[in-house]
N, C-alpha and C positions, 0 to 999 in steps of 0.2 A: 668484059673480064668477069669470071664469075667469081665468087666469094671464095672457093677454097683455093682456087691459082691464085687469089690476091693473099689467103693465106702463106699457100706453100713455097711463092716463087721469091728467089732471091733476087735481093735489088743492091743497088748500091750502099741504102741506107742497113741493109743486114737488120740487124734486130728491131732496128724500130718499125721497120716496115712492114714487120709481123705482128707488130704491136701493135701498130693502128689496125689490123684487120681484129684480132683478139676485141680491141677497145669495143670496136663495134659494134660486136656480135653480145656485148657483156652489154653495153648500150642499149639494144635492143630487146636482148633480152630482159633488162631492168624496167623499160618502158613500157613493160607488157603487164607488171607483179601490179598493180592497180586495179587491172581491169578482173584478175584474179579471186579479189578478196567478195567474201560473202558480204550483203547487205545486212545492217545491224537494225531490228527494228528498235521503230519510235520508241516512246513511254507514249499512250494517247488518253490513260485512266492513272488514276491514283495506284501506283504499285504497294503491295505488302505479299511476305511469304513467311508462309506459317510453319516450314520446314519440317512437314509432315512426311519424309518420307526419309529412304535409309543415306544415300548420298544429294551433294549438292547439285547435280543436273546439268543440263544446256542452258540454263538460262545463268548461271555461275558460271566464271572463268577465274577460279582457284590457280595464285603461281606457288603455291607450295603445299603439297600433301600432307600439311599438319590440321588442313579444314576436315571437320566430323561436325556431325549434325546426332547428338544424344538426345535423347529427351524432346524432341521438336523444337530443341535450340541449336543454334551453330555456334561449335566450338573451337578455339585453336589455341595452341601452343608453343610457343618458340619459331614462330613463321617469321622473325625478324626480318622487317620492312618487307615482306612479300602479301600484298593485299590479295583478297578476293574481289574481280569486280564483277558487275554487273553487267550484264551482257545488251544493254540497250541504250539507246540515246536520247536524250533529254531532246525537249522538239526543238524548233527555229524561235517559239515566241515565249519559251521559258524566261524568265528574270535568274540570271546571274549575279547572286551576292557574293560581293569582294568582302573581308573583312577594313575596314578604314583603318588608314595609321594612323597609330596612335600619336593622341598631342600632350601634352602638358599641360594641366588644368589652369585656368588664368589666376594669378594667384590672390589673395584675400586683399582687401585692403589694411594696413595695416591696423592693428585694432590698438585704442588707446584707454 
């Protein structure tokens, strides 16, 4: 039975049975958006950007057009909670610092 008779044909079960063909086809097409995406490169040197030119670039992924780059600085205003990120990945043997929760200092003995 091919995909679209299993779409089109009515069955006893009526809607759902066009729904599992639907599911599928959203299924598969979902199982594919992975292999889609562009590879992020590494970081494999010390990065700095000296933001010598007119816009932020490819190497920026700006989520709000309040980023300007004036004066060889980058500038923003009112981008409330919308970051600029970086467009690369930190490698496999980077050291990840968490901040430590905080404790309560132990406290003095009492002094006499």
């Amino acid at each position: 039975m091919t995909l679209t008779r299993l779409l089109a044909a009515p069955s006893r079960w009526g809607y759902f049975a066009s729904m599992r063909g639907a599911l599928l086809v959203l299924g598969l097409a979902l199982a594919a958006l992975p292999a889609c995406r562009a590879k992020v490169p590494v970081i494999d040197a010390p990065f700095s950007d000296d933001f010598d030119r007119a816009e932020l670039g490819p190497t920026w992924h700006a989520t709000s057009p309040e980023y300007r780059i004036v004066g060889g600085k980058l500038e923003v205003a009112n981008a409330h909670n919308r970051p600029a990120w970086l467009r690369r990945r930190l490698p496999a043997t980077s050291v990840k610092r968490r901040p430590s929760p905080t404790r309560r200092a132990p406290r003095a003995a009492a002094r006499r």
